[in-house]
C-alpha positions in Angstrom: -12.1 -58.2 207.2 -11.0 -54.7 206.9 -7.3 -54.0 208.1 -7.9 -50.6 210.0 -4.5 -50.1 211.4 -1.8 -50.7 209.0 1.7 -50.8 211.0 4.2 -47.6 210.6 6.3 -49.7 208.4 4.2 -50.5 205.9 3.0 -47.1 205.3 5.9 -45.4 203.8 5.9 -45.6 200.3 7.0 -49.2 198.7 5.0 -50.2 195.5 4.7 -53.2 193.3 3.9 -52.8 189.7 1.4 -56.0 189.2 0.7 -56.6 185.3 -2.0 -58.7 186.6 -3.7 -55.9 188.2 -2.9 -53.5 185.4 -1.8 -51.1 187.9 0.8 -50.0 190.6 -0.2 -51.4 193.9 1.2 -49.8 197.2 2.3 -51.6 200.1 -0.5 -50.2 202.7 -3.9 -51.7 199.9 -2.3 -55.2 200.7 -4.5 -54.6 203.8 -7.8 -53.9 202.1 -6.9 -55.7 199.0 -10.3 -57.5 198.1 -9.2 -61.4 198.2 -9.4 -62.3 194.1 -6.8 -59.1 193.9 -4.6 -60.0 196.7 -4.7 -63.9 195.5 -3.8 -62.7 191.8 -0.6 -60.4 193.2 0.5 -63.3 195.2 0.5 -65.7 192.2 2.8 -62.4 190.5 5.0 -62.1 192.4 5.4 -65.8 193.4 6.5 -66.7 189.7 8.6 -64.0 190.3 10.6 -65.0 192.9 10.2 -68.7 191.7 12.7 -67.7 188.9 16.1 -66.9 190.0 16.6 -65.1 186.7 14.6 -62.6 187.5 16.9 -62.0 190.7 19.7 -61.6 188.3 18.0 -58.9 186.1 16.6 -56.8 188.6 17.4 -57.6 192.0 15.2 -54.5 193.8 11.6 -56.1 191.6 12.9 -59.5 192.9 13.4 -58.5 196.6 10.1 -55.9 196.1 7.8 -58.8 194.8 9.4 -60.7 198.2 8.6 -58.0 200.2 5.2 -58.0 198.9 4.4 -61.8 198.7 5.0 -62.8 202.3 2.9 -59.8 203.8 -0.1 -60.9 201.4 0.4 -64.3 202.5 -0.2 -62.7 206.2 -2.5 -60.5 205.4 -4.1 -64.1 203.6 -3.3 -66.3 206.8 -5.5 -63.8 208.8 -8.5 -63.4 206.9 -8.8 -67.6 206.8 -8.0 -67.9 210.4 -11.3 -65.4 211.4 
């Protein structure tokens, strides 16, 4: 499924830089995010926030990758639930 209308909040800037992707990955392509790519950034930034470390090195990736995983999950939930 194709996300047509992506909600005003999630289309102001906010990107994640996924070294799984091997690229910079905005907010607003979670939506159309084929499902291998959106199931690889969810694993990323999952180990991310799995380590509290990382919280204490750079707490705007850690909150980012938060940000990021629980509207893939969503985006994830939906697409199953068709």
């Amino acid at each position: 499924m194709q996300f047509k209308e992506i909600p005003p909040q999630e289309s102001r800037e906010k990107w994640f830089r996924s070294h799984l992707l091997g690229r910079e990955v905005e907010l607003r392509e979670l939506y159309e995010m084929p499902q291998p790519e959106l199931d690889l950034l969810m694993a990323e930034t999952a180990e991310l926030r799995s380590d509290q470390g990382n919280r204490e090195r750079n707490v705007g990736k850690y909150c980012t990758a938060g940000y990021f995983l629980e509207l893939a999950r969503i985006i994830d939930h939906r697409r199953l639930n068709e």
